[in-house]
DSSP file (Angstrom, degrees, kcal/mol; ACC not computed):
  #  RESIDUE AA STRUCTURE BP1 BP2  ACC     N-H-->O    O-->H-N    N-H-->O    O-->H-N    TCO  KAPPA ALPHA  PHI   PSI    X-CA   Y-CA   Z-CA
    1    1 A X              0   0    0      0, 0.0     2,-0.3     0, 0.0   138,-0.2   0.000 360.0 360.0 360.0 131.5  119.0  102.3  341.6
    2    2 A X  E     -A  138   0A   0    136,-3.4   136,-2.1   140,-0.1     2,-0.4  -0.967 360.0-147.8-131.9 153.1  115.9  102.7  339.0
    3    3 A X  E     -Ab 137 103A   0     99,-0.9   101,-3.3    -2,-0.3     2,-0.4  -0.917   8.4-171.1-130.7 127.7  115.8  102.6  335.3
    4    4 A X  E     +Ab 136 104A   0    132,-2.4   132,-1.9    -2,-0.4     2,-0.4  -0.971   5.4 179.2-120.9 105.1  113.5  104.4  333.7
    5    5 A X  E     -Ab 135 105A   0     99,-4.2   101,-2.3    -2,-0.4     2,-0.3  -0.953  16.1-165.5-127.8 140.1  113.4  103.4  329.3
    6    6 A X  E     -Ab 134 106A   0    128,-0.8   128,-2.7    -2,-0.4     2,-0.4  -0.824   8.1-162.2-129.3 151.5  110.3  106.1  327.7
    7    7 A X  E     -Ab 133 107A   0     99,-1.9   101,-1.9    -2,-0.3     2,-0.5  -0.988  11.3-140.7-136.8 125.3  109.3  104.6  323.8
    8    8 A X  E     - b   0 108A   0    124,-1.3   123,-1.7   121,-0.4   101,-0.2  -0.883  28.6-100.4 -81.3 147.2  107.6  106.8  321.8
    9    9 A X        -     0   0    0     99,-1.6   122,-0.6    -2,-0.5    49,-0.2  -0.047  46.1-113.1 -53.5 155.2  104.7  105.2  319.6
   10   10 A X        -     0   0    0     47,-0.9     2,-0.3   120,-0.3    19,-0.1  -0.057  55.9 -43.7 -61.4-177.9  105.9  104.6  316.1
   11   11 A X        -     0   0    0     17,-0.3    15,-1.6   119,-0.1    -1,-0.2  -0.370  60.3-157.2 -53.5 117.6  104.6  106.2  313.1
   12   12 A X        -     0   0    0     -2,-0.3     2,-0.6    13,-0.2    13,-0.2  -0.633  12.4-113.9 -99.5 166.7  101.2  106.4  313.2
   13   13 A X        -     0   0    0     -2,-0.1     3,-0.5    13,-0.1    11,-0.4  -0.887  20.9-177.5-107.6 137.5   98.8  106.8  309.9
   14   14 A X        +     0   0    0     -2,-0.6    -1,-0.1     1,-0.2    -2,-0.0   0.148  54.3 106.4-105.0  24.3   97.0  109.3  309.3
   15   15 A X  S    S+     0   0    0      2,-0.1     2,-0.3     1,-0.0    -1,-0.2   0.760  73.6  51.1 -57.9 -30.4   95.4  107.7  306.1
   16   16 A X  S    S-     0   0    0     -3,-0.5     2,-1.5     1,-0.0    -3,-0.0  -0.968  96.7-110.1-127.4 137.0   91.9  106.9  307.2
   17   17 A X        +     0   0    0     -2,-0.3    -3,-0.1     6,-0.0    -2,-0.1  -0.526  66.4 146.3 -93.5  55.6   89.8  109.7  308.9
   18   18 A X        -     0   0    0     -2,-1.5     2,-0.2     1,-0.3     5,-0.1   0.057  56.6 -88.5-104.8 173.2   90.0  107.8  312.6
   19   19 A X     >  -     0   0    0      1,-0.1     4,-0.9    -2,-0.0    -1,-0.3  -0.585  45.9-105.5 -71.5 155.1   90.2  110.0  316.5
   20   20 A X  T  4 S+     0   0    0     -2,-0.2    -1,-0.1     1,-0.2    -6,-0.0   0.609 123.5  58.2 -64.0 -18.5   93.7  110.7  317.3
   21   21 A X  T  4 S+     0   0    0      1,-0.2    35,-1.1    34,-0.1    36,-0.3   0.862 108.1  40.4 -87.9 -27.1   93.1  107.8  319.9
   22   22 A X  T  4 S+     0   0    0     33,-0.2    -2,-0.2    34,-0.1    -1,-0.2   0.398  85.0 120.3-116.8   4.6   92.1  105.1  317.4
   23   23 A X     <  -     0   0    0     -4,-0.9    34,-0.4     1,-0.1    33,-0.2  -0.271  50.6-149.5 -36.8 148.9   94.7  106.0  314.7
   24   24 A X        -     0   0    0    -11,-0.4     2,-0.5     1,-0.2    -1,-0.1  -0.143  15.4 -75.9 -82.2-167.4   97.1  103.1  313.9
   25   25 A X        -     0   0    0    -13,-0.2   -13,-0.2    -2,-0.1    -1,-0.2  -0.699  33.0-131.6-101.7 162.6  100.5  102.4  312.8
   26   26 A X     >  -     0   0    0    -15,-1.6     4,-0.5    -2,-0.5   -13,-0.1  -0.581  35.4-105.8 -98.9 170.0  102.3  102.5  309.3
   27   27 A X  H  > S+     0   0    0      1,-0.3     4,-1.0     2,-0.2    -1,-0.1   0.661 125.4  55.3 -89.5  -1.6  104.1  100.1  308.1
   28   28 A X  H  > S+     0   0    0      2,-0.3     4,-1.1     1,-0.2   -17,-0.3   0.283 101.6  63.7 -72.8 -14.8  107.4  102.0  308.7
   29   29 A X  H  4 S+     0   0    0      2,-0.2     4,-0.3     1,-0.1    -2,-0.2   0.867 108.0  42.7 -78.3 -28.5  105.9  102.1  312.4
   30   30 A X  H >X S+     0   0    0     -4,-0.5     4,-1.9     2,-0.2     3,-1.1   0.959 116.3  45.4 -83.0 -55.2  106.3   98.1  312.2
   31   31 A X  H 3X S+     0   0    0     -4,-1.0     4,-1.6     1,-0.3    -3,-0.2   0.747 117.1  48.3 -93.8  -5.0  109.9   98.1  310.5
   32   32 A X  H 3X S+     0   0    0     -4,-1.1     4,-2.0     2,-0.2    -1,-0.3   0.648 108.0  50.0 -76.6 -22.0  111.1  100.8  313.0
   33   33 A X  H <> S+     0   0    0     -3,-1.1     4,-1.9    -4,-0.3     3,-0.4   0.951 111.1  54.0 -68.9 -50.6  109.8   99.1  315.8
   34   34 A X  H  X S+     0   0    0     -4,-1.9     4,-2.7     1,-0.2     5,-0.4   0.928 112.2  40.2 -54.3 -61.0  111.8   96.1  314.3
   35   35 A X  H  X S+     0   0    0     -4,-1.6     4,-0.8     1,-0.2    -1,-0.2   0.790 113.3  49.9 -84.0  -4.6  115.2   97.8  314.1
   36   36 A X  H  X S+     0   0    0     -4,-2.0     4,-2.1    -3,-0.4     5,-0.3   0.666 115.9  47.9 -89.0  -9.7  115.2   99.9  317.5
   37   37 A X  H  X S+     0   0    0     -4,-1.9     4,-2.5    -5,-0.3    -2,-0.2   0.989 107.9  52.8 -67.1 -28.4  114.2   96.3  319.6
   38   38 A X  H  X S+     0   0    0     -4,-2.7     4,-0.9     1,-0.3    -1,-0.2   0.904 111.8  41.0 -88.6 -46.5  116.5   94.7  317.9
   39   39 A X  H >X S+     0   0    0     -4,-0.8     3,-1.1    -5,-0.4     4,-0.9   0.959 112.2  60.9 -39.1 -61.3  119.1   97.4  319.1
   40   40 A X  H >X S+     0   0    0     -4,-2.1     3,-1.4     1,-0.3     4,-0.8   0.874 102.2  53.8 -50.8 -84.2  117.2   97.2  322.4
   41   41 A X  H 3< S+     0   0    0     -4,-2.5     3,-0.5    -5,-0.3    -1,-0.3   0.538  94.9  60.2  13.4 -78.0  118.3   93.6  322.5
   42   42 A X  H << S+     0   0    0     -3,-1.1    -1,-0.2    -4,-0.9    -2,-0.2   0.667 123.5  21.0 -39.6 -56.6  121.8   93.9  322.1
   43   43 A X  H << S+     0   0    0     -3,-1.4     2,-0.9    -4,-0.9    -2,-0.2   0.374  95.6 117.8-115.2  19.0  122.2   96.2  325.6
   44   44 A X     <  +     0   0    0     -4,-0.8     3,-0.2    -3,-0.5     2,-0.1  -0.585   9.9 127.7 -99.6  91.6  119.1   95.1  327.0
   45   45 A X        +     0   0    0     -2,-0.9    -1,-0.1     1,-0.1    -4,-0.0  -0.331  50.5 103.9-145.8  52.4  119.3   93.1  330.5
   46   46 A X        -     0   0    0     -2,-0.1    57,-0.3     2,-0.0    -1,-0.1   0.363  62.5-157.0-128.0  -5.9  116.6   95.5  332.4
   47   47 A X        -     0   0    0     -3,-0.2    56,-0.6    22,-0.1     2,-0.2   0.766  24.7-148.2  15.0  93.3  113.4   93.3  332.3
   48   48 A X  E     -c  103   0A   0     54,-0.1     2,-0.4    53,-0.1    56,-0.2  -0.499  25.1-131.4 -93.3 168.3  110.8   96.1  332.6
   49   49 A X  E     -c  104   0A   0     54,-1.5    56,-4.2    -2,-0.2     2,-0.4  -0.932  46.1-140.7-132.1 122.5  107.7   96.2  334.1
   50   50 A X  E     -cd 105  76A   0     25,-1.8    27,-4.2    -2,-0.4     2,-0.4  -0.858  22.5-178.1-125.1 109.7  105.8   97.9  330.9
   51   51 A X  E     -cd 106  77A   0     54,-2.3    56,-2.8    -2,-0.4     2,-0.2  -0.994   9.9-173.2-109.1 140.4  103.0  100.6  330.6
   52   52 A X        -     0   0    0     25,-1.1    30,-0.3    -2,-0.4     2,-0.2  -0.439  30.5 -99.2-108.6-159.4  101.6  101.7  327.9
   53   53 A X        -     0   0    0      5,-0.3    26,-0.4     2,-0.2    30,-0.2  -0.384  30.1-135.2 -79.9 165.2   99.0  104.5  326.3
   54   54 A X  S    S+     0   0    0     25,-0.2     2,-0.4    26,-0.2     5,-0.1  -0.028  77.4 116.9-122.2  10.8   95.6  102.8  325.8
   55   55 A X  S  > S-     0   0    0      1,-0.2     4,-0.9   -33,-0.0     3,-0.5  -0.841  74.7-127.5 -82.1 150.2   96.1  104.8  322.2
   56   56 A X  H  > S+     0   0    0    -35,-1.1     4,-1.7    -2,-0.4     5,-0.3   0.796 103.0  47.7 -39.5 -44.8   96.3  102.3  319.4
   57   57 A X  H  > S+     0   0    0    -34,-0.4   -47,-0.9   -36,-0.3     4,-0.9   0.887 117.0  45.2 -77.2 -23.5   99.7  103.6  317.7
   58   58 A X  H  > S+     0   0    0     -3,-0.5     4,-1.5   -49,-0.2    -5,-0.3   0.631 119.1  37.4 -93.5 -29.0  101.3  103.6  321.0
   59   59 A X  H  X S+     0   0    0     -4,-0.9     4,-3.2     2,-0.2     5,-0.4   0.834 112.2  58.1-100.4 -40.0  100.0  100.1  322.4
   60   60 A X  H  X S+     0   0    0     -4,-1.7     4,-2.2    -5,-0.2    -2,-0.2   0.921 111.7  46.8 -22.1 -46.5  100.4   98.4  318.5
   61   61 A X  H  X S+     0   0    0     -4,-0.9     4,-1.0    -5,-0.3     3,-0.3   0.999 115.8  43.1 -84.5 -46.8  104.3   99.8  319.4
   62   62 A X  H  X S+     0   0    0     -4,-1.5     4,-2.5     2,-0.2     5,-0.2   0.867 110.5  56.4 -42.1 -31.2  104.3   98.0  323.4
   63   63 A X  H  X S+     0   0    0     -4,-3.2     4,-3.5     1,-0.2     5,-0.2   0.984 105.7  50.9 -57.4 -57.3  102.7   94.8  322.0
   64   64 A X  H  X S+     0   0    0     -4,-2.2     4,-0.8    -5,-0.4    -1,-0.2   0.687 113.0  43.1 -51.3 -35.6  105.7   94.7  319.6
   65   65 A X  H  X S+     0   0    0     -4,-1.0     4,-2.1     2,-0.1    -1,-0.2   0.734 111.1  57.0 -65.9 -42.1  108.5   95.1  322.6
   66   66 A X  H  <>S+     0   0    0     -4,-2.5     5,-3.5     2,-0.2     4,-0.4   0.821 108.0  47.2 -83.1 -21.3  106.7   92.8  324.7
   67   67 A X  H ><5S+     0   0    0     -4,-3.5     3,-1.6    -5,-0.2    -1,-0.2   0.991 118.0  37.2 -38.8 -86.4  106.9   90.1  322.2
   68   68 A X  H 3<5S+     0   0    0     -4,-0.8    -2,-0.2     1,-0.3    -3,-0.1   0.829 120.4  42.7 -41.1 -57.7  110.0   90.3  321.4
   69   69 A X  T 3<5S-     0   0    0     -4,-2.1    -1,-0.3     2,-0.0    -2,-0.2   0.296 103.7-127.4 -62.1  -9.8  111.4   91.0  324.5
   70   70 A X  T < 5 +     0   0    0     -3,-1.6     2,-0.6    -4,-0.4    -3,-0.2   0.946  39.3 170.1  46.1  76.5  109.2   88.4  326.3
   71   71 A X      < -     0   0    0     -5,-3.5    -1,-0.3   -24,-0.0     2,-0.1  -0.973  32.5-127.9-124.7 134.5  107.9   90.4  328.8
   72   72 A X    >   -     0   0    0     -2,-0.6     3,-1.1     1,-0.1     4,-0.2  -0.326  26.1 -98.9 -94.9 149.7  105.1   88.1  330.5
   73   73 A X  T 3  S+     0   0    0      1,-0.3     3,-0.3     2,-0.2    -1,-0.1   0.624 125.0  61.2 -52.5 -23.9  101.1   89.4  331.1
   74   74 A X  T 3  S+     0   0    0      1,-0.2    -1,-0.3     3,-0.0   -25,-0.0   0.890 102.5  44.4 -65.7 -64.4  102.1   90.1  334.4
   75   75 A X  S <  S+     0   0    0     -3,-1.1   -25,-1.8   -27,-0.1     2,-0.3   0.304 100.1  82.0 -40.1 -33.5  104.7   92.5  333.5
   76   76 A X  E     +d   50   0A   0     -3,-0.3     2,-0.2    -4,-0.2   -25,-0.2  -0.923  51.0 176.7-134.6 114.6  102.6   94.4  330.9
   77   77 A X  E     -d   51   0A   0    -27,-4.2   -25,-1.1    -2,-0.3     2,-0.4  -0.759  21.6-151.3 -99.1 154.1   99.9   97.3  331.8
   78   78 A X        -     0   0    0     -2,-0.2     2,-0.2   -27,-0.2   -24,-0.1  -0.949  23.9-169.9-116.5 164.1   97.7   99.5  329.3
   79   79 A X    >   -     0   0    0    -26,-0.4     3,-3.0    -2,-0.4   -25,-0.2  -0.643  22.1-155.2-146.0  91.5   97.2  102.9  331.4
   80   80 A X  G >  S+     0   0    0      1,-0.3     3,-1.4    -2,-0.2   -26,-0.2   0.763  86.9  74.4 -48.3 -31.0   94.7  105.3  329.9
   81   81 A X  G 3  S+     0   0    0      1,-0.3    -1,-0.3    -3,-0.1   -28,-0.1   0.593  84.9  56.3 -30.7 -29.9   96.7  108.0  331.9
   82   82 A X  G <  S+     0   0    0     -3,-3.0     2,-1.1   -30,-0.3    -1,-0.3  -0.170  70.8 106.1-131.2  36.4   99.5  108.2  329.9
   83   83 A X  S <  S+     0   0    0     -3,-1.4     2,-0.4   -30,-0.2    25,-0.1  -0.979  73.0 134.1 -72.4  88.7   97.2  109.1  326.5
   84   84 A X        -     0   0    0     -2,-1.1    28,-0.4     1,-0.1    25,-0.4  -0.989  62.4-170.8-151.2 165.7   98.9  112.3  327.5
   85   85 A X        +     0   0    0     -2,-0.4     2,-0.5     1,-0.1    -1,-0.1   0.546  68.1  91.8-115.5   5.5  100.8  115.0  325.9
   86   86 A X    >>  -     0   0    0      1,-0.2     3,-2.9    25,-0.1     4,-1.6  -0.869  64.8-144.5-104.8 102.3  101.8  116.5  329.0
   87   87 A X  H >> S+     0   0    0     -2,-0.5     3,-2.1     1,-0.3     4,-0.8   0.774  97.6  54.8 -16.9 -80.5  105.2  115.9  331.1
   88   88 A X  H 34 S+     0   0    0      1,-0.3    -1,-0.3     2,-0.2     5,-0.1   0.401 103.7  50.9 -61.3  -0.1  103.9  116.2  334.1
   89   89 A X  H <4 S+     0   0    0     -3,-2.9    -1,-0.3     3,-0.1    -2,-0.2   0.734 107.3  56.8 -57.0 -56.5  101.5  113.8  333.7
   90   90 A X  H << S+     0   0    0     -3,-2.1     2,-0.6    -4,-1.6     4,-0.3   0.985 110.2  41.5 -41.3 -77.3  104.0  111.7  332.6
   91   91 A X  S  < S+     0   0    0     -4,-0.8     0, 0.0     1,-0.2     0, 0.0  -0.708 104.3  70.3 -70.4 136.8  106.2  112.1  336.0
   92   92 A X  S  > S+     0   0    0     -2,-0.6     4,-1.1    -3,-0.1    -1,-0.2  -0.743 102.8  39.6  96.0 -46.0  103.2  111.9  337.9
   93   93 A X  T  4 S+     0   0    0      2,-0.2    -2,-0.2    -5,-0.1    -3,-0.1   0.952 115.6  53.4 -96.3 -18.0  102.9  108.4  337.1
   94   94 A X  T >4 S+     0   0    0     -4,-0.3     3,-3.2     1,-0.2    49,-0.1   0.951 107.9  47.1 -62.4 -81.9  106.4  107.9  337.4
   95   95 A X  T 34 S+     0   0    0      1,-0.3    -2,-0.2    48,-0.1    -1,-0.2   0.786 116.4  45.4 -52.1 -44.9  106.7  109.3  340.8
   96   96 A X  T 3< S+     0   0    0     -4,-1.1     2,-0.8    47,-0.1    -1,-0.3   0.013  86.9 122.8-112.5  43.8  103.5  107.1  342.0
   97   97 A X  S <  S-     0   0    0     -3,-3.2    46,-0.5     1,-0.1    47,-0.2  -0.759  79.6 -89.6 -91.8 128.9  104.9  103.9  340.2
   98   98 A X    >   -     0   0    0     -2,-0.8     3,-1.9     1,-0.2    -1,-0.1  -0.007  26.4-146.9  -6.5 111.8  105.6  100.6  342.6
   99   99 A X  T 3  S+     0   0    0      1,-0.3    -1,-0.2    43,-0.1    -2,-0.0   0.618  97.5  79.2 -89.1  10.0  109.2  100.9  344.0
  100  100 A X  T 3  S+     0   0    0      2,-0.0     2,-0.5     0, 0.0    -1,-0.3   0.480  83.2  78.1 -67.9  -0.9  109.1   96.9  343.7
  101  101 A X    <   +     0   0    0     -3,-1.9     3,-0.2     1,-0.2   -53,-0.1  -0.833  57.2 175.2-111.6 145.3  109.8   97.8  339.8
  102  102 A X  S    S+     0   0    0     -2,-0.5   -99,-0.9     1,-0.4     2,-0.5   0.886  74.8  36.6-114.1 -55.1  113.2   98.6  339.6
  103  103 A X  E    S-bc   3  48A   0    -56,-0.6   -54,-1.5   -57,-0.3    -1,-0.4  -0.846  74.7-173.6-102.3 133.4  113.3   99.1  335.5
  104  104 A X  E     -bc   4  49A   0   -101,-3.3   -99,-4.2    -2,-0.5     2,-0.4  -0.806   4.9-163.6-104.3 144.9  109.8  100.9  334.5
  105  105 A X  E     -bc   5  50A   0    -56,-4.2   -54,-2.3    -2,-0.3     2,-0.4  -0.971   8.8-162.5-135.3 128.5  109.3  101.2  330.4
  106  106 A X  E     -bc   6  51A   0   -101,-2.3   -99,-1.9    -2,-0.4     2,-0.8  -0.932   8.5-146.7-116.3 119.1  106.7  103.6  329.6
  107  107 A X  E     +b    7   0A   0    -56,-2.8   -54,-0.2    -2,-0.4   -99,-0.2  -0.774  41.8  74.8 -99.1 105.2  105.1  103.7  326.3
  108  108 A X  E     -b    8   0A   0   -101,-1.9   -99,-1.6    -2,-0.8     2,-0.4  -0.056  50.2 -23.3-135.0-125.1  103.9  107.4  324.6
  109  109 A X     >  -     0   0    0    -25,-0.4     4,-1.2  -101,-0.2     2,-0.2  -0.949  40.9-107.5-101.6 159.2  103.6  110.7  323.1
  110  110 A X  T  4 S+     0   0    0     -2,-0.4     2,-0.1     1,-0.2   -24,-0.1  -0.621  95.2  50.6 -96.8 173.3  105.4  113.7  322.5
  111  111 A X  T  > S+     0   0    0     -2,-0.2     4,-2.2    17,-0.0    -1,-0.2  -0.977 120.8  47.4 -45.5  -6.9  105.5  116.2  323.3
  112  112 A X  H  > S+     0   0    0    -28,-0.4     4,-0.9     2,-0.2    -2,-0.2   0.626 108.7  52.6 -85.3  -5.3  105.6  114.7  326.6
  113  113 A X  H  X S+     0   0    0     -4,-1.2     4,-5.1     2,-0.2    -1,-0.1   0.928 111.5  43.8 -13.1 -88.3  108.4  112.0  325.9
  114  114 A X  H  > S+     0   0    0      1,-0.2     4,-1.6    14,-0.2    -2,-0.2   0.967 120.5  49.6 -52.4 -59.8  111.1  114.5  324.4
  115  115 A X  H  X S+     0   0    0     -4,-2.2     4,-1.3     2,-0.2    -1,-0.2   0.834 114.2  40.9 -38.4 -49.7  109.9  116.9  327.7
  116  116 A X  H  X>S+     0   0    0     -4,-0.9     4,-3.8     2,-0.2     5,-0.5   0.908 113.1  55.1 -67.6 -45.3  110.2  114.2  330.2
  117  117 A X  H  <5S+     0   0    0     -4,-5.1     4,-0.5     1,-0.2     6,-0.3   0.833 111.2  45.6 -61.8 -33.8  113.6  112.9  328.6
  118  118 A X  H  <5S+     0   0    0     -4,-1.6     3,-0.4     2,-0.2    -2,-0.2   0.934 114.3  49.1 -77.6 -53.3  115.2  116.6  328.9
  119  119 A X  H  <5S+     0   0    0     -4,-1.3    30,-0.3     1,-0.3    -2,-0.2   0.906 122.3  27.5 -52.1 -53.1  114.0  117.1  332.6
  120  120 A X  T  <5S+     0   0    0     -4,-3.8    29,-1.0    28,-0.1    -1,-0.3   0.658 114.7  73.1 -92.1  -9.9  115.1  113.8  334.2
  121  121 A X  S   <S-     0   0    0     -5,-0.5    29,-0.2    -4,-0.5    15,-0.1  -0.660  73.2-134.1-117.2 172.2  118.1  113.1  331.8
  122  122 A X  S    S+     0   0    0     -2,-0.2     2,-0.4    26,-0.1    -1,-0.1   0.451  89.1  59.4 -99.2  14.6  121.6  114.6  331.4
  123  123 A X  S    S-     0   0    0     -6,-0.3     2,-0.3    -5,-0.0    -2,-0.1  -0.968  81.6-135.5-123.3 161.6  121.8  115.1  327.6
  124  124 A X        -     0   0    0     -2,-0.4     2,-0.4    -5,-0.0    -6,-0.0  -0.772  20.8-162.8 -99.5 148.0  119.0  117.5  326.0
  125  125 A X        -     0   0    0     -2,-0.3     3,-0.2   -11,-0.1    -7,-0.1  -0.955  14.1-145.2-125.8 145.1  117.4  116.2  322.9
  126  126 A X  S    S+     0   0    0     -2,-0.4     2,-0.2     1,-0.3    -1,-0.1   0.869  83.4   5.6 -47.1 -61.8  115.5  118.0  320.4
  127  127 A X        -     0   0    0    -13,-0.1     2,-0.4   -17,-0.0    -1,-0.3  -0.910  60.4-143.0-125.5  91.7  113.1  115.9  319.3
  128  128 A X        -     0   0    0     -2,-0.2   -14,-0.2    -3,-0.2   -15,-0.1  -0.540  43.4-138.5 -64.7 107.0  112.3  111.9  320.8
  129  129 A X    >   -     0   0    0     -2,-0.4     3,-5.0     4,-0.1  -121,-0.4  -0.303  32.4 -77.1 -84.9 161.7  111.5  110.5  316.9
  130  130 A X  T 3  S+     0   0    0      1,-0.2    27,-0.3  -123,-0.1  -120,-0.3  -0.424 130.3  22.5 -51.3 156.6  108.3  107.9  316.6
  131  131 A X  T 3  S+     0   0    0   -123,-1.7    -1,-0.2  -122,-0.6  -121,-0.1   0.322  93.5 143.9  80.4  18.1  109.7  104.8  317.8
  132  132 A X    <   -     0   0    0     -3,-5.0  -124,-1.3  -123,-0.2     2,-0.5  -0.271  29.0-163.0 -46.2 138.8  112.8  106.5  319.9
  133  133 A X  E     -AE   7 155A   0     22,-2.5    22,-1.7  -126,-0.2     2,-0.2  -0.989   8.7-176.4-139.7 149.0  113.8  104.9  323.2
  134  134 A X  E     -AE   6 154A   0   -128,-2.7  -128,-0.8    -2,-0.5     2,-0.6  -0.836  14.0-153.0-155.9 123.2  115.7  106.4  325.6
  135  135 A X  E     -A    5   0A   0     18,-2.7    17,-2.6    -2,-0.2     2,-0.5  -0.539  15.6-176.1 -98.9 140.7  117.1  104.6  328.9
  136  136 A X  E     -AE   4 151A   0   -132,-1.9  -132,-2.4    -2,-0.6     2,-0.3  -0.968  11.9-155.4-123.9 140.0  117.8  107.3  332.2
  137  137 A X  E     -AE   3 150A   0     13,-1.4    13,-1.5    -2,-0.5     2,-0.4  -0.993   9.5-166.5-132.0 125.1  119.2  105.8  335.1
  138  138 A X  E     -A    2   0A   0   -136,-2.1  -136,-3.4    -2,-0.3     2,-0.7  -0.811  22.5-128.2-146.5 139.3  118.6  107.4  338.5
  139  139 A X        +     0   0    0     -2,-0.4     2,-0.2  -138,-0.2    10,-0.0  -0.298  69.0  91.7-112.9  72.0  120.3  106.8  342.0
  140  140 A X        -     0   0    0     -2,-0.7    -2,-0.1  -138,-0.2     3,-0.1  -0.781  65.3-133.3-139.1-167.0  117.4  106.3  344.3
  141  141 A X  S    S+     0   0    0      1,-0.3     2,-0.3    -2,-0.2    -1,-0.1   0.594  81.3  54.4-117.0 -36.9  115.2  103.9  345.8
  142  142 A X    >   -     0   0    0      1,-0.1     3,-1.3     3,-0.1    -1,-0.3  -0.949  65.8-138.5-132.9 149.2  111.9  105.3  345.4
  143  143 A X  G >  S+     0   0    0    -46,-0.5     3,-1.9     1,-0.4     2,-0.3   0.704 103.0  60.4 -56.4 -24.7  110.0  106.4  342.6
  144  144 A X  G 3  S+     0   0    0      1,-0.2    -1,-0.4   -47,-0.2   -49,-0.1  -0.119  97.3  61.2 -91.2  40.8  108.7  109.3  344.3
  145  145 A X  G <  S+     0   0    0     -3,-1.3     2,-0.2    -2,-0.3    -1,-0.2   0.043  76.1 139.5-149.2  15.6  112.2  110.7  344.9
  146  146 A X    <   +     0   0    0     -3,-1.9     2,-0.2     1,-0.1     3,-0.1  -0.420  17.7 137.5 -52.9 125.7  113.2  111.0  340.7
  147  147 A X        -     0   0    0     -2,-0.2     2,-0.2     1,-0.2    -1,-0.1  -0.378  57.8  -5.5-114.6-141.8  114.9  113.7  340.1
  148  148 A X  S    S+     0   0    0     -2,-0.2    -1,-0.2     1,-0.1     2,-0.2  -0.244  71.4 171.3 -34.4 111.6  118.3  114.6  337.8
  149  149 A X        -     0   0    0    -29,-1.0     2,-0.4   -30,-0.3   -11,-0.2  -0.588  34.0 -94.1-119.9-152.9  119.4  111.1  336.5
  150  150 A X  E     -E  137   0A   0    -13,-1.5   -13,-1.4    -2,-0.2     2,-0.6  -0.975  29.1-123.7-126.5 112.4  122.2  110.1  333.7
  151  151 A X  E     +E  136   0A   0     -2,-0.4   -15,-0.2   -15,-0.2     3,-0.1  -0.400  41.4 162.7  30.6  56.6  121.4  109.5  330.0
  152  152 A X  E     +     0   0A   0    -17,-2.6     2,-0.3    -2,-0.6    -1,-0.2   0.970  58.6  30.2 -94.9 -51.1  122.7  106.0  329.5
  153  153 A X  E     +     0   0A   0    -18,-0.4   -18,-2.7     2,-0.0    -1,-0.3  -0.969  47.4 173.6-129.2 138.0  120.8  104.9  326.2
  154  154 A X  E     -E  134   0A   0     -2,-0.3     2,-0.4   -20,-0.2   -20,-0.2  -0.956  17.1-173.6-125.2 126.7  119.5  106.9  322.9
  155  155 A X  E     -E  133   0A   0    -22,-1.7   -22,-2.5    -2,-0.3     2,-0.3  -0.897   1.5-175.0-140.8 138.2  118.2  104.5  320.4
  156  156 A X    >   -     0   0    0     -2,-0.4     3,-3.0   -24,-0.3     4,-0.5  -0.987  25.4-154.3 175.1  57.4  117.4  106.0  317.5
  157  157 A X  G >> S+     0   0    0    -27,-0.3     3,-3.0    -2,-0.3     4,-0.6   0.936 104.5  59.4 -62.3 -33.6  115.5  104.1  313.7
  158  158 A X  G 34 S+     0   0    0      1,-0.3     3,-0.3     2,-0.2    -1,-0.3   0.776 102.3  53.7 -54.2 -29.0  117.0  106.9  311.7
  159  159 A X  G <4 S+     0   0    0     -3,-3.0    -1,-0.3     1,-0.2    -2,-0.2   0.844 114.4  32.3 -90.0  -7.8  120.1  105.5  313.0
  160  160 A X  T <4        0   0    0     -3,-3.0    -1,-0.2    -4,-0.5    -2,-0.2   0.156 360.0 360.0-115.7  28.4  119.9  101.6  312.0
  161  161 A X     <        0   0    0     -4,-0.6    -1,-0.2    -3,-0.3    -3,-0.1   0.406 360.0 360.0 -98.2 360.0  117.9  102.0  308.5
């Protein structure tokens, strides 16, 4: 069994005239981050083994889980690969991931988030909003054998502000 939990970055700002790579967060990126970990929390017993985006708004939001969540240096990658916008990028990294990690949490962008999350999972979502999590749970053994999985958890900030 593998667990698979995809974060999209929070809100990023687009106040100061930065690269798309070196944008930050808002401060609504911080108090959304706040209220889906805290959800996160609550059902949370998956100790992940944590990649992120090497973009700012996207590792600002991993820094903030791994905190919280204690997830030890060990535990925690940045992965210039997954600055992507593309799905299959995504599962490409998926697919060549360690099968010693039994839950992977991948931190990124959409469109390739919401893409990835309708392809491996069994509910469709529209949209995966900044700072979205969603856990998919998959009954294999190795990563390079993901397919269909099940939809377990949708977390949501719209839903605890």
């Amino acid at each position: 069994m593998k667990t698979l939990i995809l974060v999209r970055h929070g809100k990023s700002s687009w106040k100061e005239d930065l690269p798309d790579h070196e944008r930050p967060l808002k401060p609504r990126g911080f108090k959304d981050a706040d209220l889906v970990i805290k959800a996160f929390q609550l059902q949370n017993n998956y100790k992940p083994s944590v990649f992120s985006s090497s973009a700012v708004r996207a590792l600002t939001t991993a820094k903030l889980f791994k905190e919280a969540l204690e997830i030890g240096e060990n535990q925690f990658s940045v992965k210039k690969e997954l600055y992507t916008f593309d799905e299959d990028d995504l599962l490409n990294f998926v697919k060549n991931a360690d099968d010693a990690i039994q839950n992977l949490m991948l931190f990124g962008h959409n469109p390739a988030m919401t893409n990835l999350v309708n392809q491996l999972g069994d509910e469709v979502i529209d949209n995966l909003p900044t700072t979205g999590l969603v856990v998919l749970q998959f009954e294999i053994d190795s990563w390079k054998d993901i397919n269909k999985g099940k939809t377990l958890v949708k977390l949501f900030p719209k839903t605890f502000r």
